[in-house]
N, C-alpha and C positions, 0 to 999 in steps of 0.2 A: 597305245590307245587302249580304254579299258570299256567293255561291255557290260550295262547294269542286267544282268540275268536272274529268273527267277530262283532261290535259293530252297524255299521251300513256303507250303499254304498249308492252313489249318484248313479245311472245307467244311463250312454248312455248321459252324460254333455257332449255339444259343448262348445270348447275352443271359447272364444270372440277374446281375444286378445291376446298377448305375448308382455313379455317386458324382455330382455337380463339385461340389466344394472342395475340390482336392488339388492339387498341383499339376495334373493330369499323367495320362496314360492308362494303361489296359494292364489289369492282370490277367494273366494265365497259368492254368493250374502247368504247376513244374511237371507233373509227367510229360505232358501236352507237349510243354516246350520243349524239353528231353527229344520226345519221338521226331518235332519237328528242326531240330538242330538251332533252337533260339538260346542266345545267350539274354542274361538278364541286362536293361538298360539296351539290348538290340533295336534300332527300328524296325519298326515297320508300319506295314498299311494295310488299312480295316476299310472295306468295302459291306456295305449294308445291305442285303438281296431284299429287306421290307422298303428302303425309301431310295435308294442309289448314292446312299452318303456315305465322300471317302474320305478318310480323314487317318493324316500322320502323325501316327507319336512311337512311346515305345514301350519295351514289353516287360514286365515286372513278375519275378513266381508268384502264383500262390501256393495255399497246401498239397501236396502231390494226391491225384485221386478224388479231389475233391468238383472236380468238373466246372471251378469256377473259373467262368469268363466276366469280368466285369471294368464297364467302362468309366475311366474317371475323367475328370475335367470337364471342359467346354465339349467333350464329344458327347457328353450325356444329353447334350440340349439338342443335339441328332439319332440319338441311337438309345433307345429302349428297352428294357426288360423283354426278355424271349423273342428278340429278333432275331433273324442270324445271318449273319456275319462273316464274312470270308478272310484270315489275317495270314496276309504275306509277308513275305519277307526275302532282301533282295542282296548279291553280292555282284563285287566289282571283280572282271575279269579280263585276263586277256583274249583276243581273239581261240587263243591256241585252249587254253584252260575253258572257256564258254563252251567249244563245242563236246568236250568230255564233261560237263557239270550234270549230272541227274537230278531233279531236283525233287526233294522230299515232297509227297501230297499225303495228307493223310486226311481221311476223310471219317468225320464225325456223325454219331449218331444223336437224337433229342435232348442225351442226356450229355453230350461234351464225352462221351468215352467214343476211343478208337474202334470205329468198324471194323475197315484195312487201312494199309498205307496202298494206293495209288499206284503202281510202277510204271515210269515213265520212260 
């Protein structure tokens, strides 16, 4: 039997930009994903703290350092320029591996740069 656990969250990402007409998915700046153990093309899930809208896709770099969070596709017709955003992301476990899993938080400041990482 395998446990969906959490694997690690970006906390409290302001959205840069939106773009409707795309194929969808989210960038995030590669540091960003680096600190949070995202691979590129990884799911995950974007929770919205301005409206309560969640919505799955997946995680693409962008330039490293560059703080950009931005939402493409049909998520743009829910999620806005400087909302923020909480992006999880999740792994399958076994019982025995679930209860050793730490999971990365890193918790972001106004501008998408790393405050701390979270110890969990």
């Amino acid at each position: 039997m395998f446990i969906k656990m959490l694997k690690s969250k970006l906390h409290r990402a302001r959205v840069t930009e939106t773009r409707l007409h795309y194929p969808g998915s989210i960038l995030i700046d590669v540091a960003l994903m680096k600190a949070a153990g995202l691979l590129p093309y990884e799911g995950v899930l974007i929770a919205d703290l301005n409206n309560g809208a969640r919505v799955e896709t997946y995680a693409l770099p962008a330039p490293a350092n560059s703080g950009q969070i931005v939402v493409l596709g049909a998520a743009a017709k829910l999620m806005k320029k400087n909302h923020i955003v909480i992006i999880f992301s999740f792994a399958y476990c076994t019982p025995a591996e679930a209860r050793k899993l730490k999971p990365k938080v890193i918790l972001l400041d106004n501008h998408n740069r790393i405050r701390k990482p979270v110890k969990s």
